[in-house]
NUKOL-887917 format. One record per residue (C-alpha): residue in three letters; x, y, z. Coordinates in nm, 4 decimals, padded with zeros to 6 digits, always signed. Example, Ala and Ser with C-alpha at 12.3 -4.5 7.8 and 13.67 -1.06 7.14 Angstrom:
2
ala:+01.2300:-00.4500:+00.7800
ser:+01.3670:-00.1060:+00.7140
This chain:
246
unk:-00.5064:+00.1316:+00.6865
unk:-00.4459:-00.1333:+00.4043
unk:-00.6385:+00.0847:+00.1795
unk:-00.4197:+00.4033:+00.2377
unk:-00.1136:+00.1896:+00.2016
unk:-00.1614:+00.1498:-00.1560
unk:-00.1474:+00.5204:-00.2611
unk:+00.2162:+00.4982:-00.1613
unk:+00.2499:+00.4202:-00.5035
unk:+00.1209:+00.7601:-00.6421
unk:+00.3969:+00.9222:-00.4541
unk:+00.6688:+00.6524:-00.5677
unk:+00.5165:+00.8037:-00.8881
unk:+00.6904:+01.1332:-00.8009
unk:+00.9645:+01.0364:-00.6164
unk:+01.1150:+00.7865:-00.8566
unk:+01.2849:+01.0364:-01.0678
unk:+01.5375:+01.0825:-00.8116
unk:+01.5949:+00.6998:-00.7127
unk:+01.3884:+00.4256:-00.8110
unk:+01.5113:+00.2113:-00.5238
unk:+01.2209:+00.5046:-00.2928
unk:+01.0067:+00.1926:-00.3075
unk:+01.2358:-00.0742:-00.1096
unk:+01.1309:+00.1391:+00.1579
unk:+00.9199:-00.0547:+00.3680
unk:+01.0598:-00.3758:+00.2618
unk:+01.1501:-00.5909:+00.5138
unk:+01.4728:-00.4547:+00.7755
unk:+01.4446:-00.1276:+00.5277
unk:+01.4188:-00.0558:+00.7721
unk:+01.3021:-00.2403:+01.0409
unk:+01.2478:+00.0111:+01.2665
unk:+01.1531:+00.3645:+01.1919
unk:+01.1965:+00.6739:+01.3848
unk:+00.8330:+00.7396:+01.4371
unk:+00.5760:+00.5236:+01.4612
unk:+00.1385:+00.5757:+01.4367
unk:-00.0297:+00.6809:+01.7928
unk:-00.2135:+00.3356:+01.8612
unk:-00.3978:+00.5786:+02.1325
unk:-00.5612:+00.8015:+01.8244
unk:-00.6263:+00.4823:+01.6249
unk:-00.7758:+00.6033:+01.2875
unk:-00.9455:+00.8942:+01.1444
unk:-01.3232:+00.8631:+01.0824
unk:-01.3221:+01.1837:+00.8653
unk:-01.0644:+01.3638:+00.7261
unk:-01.0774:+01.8028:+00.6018
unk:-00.8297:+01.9320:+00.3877
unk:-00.7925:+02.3262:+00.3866
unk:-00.6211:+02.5481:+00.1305
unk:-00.4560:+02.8725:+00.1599
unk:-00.5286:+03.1931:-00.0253
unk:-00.2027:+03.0819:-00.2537
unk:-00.3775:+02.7672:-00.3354
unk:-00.1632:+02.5261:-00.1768
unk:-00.3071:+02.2955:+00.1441
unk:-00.2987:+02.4900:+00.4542
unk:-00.3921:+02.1684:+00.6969
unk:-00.5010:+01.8483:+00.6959
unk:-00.7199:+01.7462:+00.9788
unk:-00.8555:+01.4101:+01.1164
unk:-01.1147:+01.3047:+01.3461
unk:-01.1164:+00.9730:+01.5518
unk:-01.4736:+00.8325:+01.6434
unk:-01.3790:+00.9917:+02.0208
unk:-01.3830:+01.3156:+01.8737
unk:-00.9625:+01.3346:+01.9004
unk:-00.8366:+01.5770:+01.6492
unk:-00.4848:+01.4611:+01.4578
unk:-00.3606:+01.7054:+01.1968
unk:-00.0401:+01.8398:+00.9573
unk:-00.0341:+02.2311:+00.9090
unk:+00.2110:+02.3972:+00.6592
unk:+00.3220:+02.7556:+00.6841
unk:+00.5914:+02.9656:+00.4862
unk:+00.7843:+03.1960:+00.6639
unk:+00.8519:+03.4420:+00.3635
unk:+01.0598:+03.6562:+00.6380
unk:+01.3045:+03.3962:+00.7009
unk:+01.2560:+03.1941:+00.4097
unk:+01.1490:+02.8624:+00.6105
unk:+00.9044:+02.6205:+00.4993
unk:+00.7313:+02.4571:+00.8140
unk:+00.5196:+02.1726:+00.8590
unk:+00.3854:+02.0592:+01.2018
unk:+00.2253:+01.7500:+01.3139
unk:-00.0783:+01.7965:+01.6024
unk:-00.2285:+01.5251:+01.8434
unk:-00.5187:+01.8026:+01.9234
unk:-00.3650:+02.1186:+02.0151
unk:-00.0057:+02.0029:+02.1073
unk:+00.2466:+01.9778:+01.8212
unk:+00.4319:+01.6581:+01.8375
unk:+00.6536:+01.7150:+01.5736
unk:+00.7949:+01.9799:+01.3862
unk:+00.9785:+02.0097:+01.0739
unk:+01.1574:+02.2621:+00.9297
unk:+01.3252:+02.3574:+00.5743
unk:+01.5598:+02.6483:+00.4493
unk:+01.8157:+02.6567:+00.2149
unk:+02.1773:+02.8218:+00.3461
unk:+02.3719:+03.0467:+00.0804
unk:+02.6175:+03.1678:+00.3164
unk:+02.9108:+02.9123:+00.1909
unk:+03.0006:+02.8761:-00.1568
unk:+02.7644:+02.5983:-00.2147
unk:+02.3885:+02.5815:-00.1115
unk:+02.2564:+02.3694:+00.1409
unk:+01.9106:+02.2397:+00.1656
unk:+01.8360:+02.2021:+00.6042
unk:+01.5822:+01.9335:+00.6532
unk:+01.5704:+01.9952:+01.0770
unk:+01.3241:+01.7892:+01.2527
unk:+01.1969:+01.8031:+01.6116
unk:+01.0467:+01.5561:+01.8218
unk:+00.9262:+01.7660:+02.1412
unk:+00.8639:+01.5410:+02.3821
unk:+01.2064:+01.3907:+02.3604
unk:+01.4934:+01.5447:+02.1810
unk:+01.6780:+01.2133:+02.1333
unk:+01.4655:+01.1482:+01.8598
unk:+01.5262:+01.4855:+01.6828
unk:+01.6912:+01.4505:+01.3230
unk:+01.8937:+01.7053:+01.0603
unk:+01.9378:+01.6161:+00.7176
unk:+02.1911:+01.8491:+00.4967
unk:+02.2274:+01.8171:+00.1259
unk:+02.4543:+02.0591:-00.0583
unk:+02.3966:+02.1704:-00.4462
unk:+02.6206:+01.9640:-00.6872
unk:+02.9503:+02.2172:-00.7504
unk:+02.8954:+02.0988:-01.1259
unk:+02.5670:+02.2212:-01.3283
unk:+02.5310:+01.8945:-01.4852
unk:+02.6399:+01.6820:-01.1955
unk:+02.3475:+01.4712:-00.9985
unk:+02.5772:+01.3612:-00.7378
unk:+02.5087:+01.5359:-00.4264
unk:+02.6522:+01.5623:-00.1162
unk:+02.4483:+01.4459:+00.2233
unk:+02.5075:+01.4840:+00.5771
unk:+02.2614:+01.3429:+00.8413
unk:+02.2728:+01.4018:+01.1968
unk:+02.0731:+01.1246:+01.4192
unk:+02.0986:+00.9759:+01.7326
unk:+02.4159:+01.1545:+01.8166
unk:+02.5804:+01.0749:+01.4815
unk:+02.6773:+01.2118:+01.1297
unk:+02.6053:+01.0096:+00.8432
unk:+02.8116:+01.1339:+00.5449
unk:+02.7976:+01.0736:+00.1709
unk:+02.7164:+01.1120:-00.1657
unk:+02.4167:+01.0651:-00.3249
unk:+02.3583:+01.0110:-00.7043
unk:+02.0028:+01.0938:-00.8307
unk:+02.0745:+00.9508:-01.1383
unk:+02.1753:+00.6569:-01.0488
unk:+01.9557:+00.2979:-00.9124
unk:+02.1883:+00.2037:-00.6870
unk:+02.0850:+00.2350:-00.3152
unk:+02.3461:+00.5181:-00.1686
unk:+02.5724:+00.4361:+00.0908
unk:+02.3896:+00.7311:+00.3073
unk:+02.0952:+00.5888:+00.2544
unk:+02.2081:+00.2523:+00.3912
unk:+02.3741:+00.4125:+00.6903
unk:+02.0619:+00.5270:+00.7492
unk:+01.8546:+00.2498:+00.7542
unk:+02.0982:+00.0570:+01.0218
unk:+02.1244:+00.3439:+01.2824
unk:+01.7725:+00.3525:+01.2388
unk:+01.7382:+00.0029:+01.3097
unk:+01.9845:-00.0016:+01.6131
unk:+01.7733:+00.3143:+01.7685
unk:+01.4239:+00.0921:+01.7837
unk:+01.2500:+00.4357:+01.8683
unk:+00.9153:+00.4038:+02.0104
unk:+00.8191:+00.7433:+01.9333
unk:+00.4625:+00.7872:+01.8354
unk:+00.2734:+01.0539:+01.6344
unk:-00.1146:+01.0941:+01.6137
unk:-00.1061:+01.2588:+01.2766
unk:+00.0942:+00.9596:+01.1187
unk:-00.2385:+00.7567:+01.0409
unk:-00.3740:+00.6224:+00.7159
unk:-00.6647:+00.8657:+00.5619
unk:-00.4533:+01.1731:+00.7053
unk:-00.1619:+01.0119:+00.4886
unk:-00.4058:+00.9252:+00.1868
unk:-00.4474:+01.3041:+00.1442
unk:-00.1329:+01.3969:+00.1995
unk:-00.0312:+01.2011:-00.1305
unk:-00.2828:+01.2913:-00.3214
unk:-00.1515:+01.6443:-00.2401
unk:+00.2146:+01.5513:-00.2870
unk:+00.1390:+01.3822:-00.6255
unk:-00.0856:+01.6562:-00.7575
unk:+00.2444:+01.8642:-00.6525
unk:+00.4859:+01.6488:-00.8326
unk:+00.3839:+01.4724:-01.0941
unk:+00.4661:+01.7155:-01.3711
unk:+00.8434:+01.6737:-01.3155
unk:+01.1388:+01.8547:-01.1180
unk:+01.2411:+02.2036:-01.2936
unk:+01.5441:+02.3164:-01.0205
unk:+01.8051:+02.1808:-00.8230
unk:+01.5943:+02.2479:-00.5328
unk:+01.3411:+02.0280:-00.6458
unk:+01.5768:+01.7871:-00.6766
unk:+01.7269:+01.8156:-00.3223
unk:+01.3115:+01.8185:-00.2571
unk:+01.3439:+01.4721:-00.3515
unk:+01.6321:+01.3237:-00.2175
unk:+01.5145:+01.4624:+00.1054
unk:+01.1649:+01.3384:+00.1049
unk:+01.3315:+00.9756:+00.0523
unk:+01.5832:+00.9935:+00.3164
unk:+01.2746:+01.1014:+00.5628
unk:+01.0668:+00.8405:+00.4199
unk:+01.2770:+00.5929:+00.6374
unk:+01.1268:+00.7897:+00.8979
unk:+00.8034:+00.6165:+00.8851
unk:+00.6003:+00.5908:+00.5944
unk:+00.3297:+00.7898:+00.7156
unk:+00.5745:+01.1069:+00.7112
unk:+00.6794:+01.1234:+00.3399
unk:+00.4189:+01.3076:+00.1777
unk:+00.4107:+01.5966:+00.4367
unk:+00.7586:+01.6057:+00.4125
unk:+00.7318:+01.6563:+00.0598
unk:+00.4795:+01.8903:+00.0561
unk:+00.7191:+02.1197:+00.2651
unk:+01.0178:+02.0692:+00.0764
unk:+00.7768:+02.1580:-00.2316
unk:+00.7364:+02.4595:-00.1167
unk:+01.0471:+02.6171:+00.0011
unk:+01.1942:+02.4606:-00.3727
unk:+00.8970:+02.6105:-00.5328
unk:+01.0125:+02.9698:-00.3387
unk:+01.3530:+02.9607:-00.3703
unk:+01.3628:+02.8593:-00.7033
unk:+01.1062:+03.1108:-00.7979
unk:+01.3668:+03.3810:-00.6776
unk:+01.7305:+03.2331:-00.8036
């Protein structure tokens, strides 16, 4: 676990560009409680497969306790609908999804970040940031729905400031002292996932999407540090797509 910890720092790597203050997160009451937490019933992976697609990117990531257990994360692109989906297994039963698309129906674009907890909805999540109005602005605009709330505010991705949002965030977080638990959040499956996510990222941001990639990946980083990278790798894709295409 300590060992896996440490390649947090490869995705800070990535991350960074769009708020240095990504690696706070963690820190002590930042927050103190996160929405999901590692399945102490699945304990750690013995060995861990990672399996690519036909379009090169990783497909799955799947780890094995010493019972045998299977935890995993499998991505899949909708090209019908345009969703990027990620989904987090404890065996055969999916614990968690998440879900990306971006909306074009208003005047401005809006990145959906929609996450599901299915074995109790109280725990399910909605981030929405919009594209900034202004070509050269970085300020965008972020809505969060959690535990019966809306977070609202801006966020500036070129600034170092910790957003308001962000902060909101954190304490409704920290009020909420979920005790939600997720097989797939453990430390080798998470190791890969960054590797993934840095291999991803680490030659830079090219869209707005990818930009909005980033901001969301940090906001769900609160989450639980074991959910960052996958998040990342699904917002990478969708950004990837839609960008591909605009």
């Amino acid at each position: 676990m300590a060992k896996a910890w440490k390649y947090e720092e490869l995705l800070h790597d990535v991350l960074k560009r769009n708020g240095s203050f990504h690696r706070f997160i963690g820190a002590p009451n930042f927050p103190e409680n996160y929405l999901f937490n590692p399945d102490q019933n699945y304990g750690d992976s013995q060995s861990v497969e990672v399996v690519y697609g036909n379009d090169g990117r990783v497909s799955r990531v799947v780890g094995v306790n010493a019972k045998g257990d299977k935890a995993s994360v499998e991505f899949e692109w909708d090209s019908v609908n345009q969703i990027s989906i990620g989904k987090m297994k404890n065996g055969s039963i999916t614990e968690v999804t998440i879900e990306e698309w971006l909306e074009n129906s208003n005047s401005v674009p809006v990145l959906h970040v929609k996450t599901t907890y299915h074995s109790n909805s109280a725990y399910n999540t909605e981030i929405r940031i919009a594209k900034p109005s202004n070509p050269a602005s970085r300020v965008y605009s972020v809505e969060i729905d959690i535990n019966n709330k809306t977070i609202k505010g801006d966020y500036d991705a070129a600034k170092d400031t910790i957003p308001g949002v962000m902060i909101g965030l954190v304490d409704e977080l920290n009020s909420m002292k979920s005790t939600a638990t997720v097989a797939a959040m453990e430390g080798r499956i998470f190791r890969e996932l960054v590797l993934q996510a840095w291999e991803r990222g680490s030659f830079g941001l090219y869209a707005w999407q990818h930009t909005a990639d980033g901001i969301g990946t940090i906001l769900s980083d609160t989450f639980g540090l074991w959910t960052s990278a996958g998040y990342f790798l699904i917002s990478n894709t969708l950004a990837d797509e839609s960008a591909a295409v605009s």
